[in-house]
VOLUM-530634 format. One line per field, with one value per residue (C-alpha): residue in one letter; x, y, z; chain. Coordinates in steps of 0.05 Angstrom, whole numbers, plus 5000, padded with zeros to 4 digits. Layout:
REM residues N
r	c(A / ...) $
x	c(X / ...) $
y	c(Y / ...) $
z	c(Z / ...) $
c	c(A / ...) $
//
This chain:
REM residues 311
r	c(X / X / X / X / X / X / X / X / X / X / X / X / X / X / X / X / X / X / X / X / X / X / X / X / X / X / X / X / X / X / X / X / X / X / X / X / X / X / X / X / X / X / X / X / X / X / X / X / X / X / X / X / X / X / X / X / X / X / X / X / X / X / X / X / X / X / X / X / X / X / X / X / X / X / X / X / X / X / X / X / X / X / X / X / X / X / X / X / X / X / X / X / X / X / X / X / X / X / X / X / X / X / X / X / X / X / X / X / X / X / X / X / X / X / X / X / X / X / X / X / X / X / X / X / X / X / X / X / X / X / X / X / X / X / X / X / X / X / X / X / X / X / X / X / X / X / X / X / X / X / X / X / X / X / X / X / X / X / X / X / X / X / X / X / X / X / X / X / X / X / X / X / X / X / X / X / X / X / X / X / X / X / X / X / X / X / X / X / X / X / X / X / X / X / X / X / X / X / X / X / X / X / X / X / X / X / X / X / X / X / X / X / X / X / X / X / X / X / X / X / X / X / X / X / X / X / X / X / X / X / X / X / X / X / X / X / X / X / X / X / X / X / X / X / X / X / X / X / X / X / X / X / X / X / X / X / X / X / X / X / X / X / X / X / X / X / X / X / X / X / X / X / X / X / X / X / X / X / X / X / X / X / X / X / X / X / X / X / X / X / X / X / X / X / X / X / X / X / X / X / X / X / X / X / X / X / X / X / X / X / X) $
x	c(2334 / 2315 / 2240 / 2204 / 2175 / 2247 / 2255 / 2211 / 2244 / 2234 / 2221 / 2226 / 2159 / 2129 / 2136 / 2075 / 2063 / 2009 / 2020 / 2028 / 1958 / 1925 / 1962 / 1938 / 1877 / 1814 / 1750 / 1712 / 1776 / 1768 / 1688 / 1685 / 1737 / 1705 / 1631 / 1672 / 1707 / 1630 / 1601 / 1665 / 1652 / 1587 / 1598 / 1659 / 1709 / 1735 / 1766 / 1772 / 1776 / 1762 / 1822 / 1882 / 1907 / 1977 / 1984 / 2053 / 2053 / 2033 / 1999 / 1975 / 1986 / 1927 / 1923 / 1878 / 1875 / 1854 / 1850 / 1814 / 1811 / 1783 / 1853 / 1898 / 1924 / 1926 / 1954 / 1947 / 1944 / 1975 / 1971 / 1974 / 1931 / 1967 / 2017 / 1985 / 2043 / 2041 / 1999 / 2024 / 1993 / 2029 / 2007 / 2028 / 2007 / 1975 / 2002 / 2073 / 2093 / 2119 / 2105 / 2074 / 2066 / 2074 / 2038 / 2056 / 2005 / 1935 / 1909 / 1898 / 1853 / 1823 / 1798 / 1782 / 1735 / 1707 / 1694 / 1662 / 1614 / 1595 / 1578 / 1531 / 1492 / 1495 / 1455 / 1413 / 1400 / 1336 / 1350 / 1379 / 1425 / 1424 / 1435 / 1491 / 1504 / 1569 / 1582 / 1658 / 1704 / 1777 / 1799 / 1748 / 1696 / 1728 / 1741 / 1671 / 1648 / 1696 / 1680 / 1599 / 1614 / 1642 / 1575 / 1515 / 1507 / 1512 / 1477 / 1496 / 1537 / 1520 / 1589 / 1584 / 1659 / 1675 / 1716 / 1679 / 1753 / 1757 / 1679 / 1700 / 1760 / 1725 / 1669 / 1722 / 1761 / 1699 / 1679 / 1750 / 1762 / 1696 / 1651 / 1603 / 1563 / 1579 / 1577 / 1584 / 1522 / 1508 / 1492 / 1494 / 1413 / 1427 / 1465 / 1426 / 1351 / 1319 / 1380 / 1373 / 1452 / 1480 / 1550 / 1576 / 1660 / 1678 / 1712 / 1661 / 1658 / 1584 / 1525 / 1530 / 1456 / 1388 / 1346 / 1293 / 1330 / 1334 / 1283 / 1239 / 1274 / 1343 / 1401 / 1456 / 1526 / 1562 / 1638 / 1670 / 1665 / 1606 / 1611 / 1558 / 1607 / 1635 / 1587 / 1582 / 1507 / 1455 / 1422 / 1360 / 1375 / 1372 / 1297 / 1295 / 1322 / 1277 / 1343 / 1417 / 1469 / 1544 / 1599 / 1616 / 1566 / 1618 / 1665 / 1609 / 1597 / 1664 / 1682 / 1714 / 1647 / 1574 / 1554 / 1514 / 1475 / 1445 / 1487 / 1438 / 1393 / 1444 / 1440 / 1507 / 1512 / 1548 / 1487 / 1435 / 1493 / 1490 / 1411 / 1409 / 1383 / 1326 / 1354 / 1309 / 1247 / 1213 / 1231 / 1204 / 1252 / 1308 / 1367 / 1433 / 1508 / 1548 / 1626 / 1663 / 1722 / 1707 / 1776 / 1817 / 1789 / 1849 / 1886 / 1833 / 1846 / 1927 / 1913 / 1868 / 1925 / 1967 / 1924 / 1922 / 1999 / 2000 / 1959) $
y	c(8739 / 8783 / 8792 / 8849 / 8865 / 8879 / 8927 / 8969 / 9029 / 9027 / 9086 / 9090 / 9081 / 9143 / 9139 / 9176 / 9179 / 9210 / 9283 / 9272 / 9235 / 9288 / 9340 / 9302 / 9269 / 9320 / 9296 / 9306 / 9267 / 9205 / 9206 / 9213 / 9143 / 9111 / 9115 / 9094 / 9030 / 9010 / 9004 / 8973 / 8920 / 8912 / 8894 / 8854 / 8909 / 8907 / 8840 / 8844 / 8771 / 8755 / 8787 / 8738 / 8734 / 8704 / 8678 / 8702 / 8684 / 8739 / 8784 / 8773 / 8811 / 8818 / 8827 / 8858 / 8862 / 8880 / 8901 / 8946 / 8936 / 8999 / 9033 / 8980 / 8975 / 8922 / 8916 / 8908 / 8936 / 8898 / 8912 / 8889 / 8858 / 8873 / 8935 / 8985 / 8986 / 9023 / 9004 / 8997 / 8997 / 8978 / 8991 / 8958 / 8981 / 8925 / 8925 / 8941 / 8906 / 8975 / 8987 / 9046 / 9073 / 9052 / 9090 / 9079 / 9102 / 9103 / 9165 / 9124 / 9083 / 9129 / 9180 / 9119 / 9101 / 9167 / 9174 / 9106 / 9132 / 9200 / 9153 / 9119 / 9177 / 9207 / 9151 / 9127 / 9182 / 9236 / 9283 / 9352 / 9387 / 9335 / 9352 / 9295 / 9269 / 9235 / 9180 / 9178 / 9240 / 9202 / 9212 / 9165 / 9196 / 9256 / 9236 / 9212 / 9288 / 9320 / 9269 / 9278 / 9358 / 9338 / 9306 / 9348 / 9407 / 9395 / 9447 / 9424 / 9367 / 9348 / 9308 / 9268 / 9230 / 9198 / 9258 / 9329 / 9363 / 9319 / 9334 / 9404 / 9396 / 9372 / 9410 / 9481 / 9436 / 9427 / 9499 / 9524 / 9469 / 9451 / 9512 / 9468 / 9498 / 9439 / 9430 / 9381 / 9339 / 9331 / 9262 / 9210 / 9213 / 9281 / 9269 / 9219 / 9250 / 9285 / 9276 / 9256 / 9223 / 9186 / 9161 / 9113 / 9108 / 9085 / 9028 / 9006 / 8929 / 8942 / 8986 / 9057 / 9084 / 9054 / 9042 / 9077 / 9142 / 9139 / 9176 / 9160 / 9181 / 9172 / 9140 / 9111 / 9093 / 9044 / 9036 / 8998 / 8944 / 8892 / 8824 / 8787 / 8783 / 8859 / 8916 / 8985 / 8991 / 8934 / 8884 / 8904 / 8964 / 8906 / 8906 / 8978 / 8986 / 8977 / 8976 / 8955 / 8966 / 8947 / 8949 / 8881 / 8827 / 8777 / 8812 / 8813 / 8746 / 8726 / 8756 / 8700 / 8702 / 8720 / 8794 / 8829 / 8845 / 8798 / 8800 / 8763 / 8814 / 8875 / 8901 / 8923 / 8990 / 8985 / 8946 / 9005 / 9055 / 9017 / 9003 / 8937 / 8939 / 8988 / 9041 / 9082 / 9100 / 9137 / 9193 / 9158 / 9097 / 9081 / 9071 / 9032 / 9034 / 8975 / 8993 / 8935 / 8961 / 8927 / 8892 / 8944 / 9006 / 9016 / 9006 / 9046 / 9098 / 9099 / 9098 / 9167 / 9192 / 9179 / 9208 / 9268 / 9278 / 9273 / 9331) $
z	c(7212 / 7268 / 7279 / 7250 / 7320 / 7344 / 7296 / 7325 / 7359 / 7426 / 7472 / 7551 / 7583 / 7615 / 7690 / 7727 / 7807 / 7840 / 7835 / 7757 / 7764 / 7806 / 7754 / 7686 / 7701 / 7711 / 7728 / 7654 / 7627 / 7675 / 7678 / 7605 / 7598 / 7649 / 7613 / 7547 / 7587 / 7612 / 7553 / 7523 / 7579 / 7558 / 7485 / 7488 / 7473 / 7539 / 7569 / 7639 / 7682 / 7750 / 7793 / 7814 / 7881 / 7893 / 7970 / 7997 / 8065 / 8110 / 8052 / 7984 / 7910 / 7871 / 7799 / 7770 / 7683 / 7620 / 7556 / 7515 / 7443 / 7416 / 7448 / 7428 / 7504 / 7546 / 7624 / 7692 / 7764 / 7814 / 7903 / 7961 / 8022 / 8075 / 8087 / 8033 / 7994 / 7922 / 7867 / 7804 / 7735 / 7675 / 7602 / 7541 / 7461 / 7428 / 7362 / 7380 / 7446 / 7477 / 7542 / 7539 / 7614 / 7687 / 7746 / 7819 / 7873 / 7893 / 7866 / 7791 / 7828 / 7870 / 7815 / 7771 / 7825 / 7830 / 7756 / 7752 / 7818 / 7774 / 7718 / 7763 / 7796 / 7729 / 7704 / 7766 / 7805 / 7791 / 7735 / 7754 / 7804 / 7866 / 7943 / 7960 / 8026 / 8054 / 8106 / 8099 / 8089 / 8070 / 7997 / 7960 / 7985 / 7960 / 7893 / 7883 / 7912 / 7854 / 7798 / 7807 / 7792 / 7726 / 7715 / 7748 / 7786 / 7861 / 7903 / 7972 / 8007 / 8075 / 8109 / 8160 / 8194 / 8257 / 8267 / 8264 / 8245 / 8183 / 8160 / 8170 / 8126 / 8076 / 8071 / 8064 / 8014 / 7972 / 7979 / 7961 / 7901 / 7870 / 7885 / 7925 / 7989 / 8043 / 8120 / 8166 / 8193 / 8277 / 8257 / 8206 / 8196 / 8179 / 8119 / 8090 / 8104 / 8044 / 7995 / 7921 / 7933 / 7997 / 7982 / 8036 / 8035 / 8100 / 8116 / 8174 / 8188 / 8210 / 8179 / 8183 / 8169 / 8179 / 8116 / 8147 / 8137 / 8053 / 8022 / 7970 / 7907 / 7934 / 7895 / 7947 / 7929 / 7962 / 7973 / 8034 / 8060 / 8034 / 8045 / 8098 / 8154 / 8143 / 8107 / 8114 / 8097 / 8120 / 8080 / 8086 / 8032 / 7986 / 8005 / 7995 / 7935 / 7870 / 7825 / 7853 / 7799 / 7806 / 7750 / 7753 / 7769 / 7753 / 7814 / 7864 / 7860 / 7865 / 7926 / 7984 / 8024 / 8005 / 7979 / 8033 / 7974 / 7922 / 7866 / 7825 / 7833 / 7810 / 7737 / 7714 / 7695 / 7632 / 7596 / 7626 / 7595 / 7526 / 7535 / 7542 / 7611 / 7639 / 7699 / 7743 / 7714 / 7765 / 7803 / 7879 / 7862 / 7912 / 7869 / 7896 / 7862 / 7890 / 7867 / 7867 / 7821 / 7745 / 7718 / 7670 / 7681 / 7716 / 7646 / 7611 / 7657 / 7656 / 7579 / 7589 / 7619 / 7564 / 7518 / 7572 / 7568 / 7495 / 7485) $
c	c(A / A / A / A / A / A / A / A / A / A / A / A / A / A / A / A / A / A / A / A / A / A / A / A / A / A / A / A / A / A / A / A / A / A / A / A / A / A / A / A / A / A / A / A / A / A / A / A / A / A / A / A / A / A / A / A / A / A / A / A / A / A / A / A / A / A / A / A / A / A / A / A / A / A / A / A / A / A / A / A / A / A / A / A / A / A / A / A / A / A / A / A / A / A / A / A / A / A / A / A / A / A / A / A / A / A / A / A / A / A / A / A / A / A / A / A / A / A / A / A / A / A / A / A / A / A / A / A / A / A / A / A / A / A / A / A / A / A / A / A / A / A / A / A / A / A / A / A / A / A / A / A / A / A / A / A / A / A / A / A / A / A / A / A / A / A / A / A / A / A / A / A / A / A / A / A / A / A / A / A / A / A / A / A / A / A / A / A / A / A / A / A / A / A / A / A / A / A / A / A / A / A / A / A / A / A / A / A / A / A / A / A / A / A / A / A / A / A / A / A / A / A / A / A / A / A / A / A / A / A / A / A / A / A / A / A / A / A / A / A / A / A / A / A / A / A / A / A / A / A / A / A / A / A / A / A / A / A / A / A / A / A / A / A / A / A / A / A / A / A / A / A / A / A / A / A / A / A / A / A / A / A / A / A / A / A / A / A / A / A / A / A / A / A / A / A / A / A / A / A / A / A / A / A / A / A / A / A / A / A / A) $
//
């Protein structure tokens, strides 16, 4: 007798690339599953193991899954080390088998990173609209600019890039898109003095701001590189920082070579979401975001998309 599961009538999975992502996905949608996935995390909801790397000679695949329980999806993302080739994320109902989606590109990941960053300065940084500065003007340091707006009110961003014609790119793109006043810093120390948000997104091998800089009061999110031999901000913020938060403790610590920060000192930011664990509470702390990319958000993402097109 043929098993009931076969029975089921299967349908084509949807097929979404990145201008379907960047047309389906808006900010509120992806901050508001990325909060959900954290605290899903938290309580056992989500599953999400240690990424797995397969050597293939000159480059690796890495694998990154999960599955989230109160969606009834499960999945995986899976890229590559070495030549930047296409992500891909693959989604599969629970109950039924199906496989429910697939999405090639980078801009899944990209706005799932920005979404989990908003959720981070939502919850770290001082109440209220927040003056943001930015070492980094590529497209992550973009996303995490256009997810934060979903979030809080940003009066000003302050960009500073290797390249002034890129800072000045960015800062008309965020005036034209998201309604936020921006320019382009002289220096560095410009756009991290007197901010309540510095977000660093470079992909520097060394540190790109001095600790000495970061005011009292200010929440910093890091991005790029962060590992003791290759770290875009110094390891002396660790001494800095009254709180250092990450989204996956488990991840940080498991990186090839040491954290430049201690990861048994960071508090994951799913347990302060679900109040399990205390977050800033005083305006003069110096709050740190270490984003290290938490296992199936990816999936939980691809399945707000779904939900997205269903609409």
């Amino acid at each position: 007798m043929e098993p009931t599961w076969r029975k089921v009538l299967l349908v084509a999975p949807l097929l979404f690339d990145d201008d379907d992502v960047r047309a389906r996905l808006d900010a509120v949608t992806a901050v508001n599953a990325m909060r959900a996935a954290l605290v899903a995390h938290h309580v056992g909801a989500l599953q999400a193991p240690a990424r797995v790397r397969a050597d293939l000679g000159d480059t690796r695949l890495v694998f990154t899954a999960g599955a989230a329980q109160d969606q009834g999806v499960f999945g995986f993302r899976a890229y590559d080390t070495a030549v930047g080739a296409e992500q891909l994320v693959a989604v599969w109902d629970s109950m039924t088998g199906e496989l429910r989606a697939l999405v090639h590109g980078d801009e899944l990941g990209i706005r799932r990173t920005g979404a989990i960053g908003a959720v981070a300065i939502d919850t770290a940084a001082r109440p209220g609209p927040l003056r943001v500065g930015l070492i980094g003007s590529g497209r992550q340091a973009w996303a995490q600019l256009w997810a934060l707006c979903a979030v809080r009110p940003v009066e000003q961003a302050v960009v500073a890039a290797r390249r002034k014609e890129h800072a000045d790119t960015f800062t008309e793109r965020s005036d034209r898109e998201l309604g936020v006043p921006a320019r382009a810093a002289a220096t560095t120390e410009e756009a991290v003095r007197e901010q309540d948000v510095v977000i660093v997104a470079t992909d520097s091998a060394t540190p790109v701001l001095d600790v000495g800089w970061i005011s009292e009061g200010t929440h910093v999110t890091t991005l790029g590189p962060k590992t003791i031999s290759r770290h875009e901000v110094p390891s002396a913020l660790a001494d800095r920082a009254d709180i250092i938060l990450t989204d996956s403790r488990a991840q940080a610590a498991g990186y090839g070579e040491p954290h430049v920060l201690p990861s048994d000192q960071m508090v994951e930011l799913g347990a302060v979401l679900a109040g399990a664990a205390v977050g800033r509470s005083d305006a003069d702390q110096i709050t740190v975001f270490c984003s290290v990319g938490l296992a199936g958000t990816e999936v939980a993402a691809a399945a707000a998309l779904l939900r997205a097109t269903d609409r």
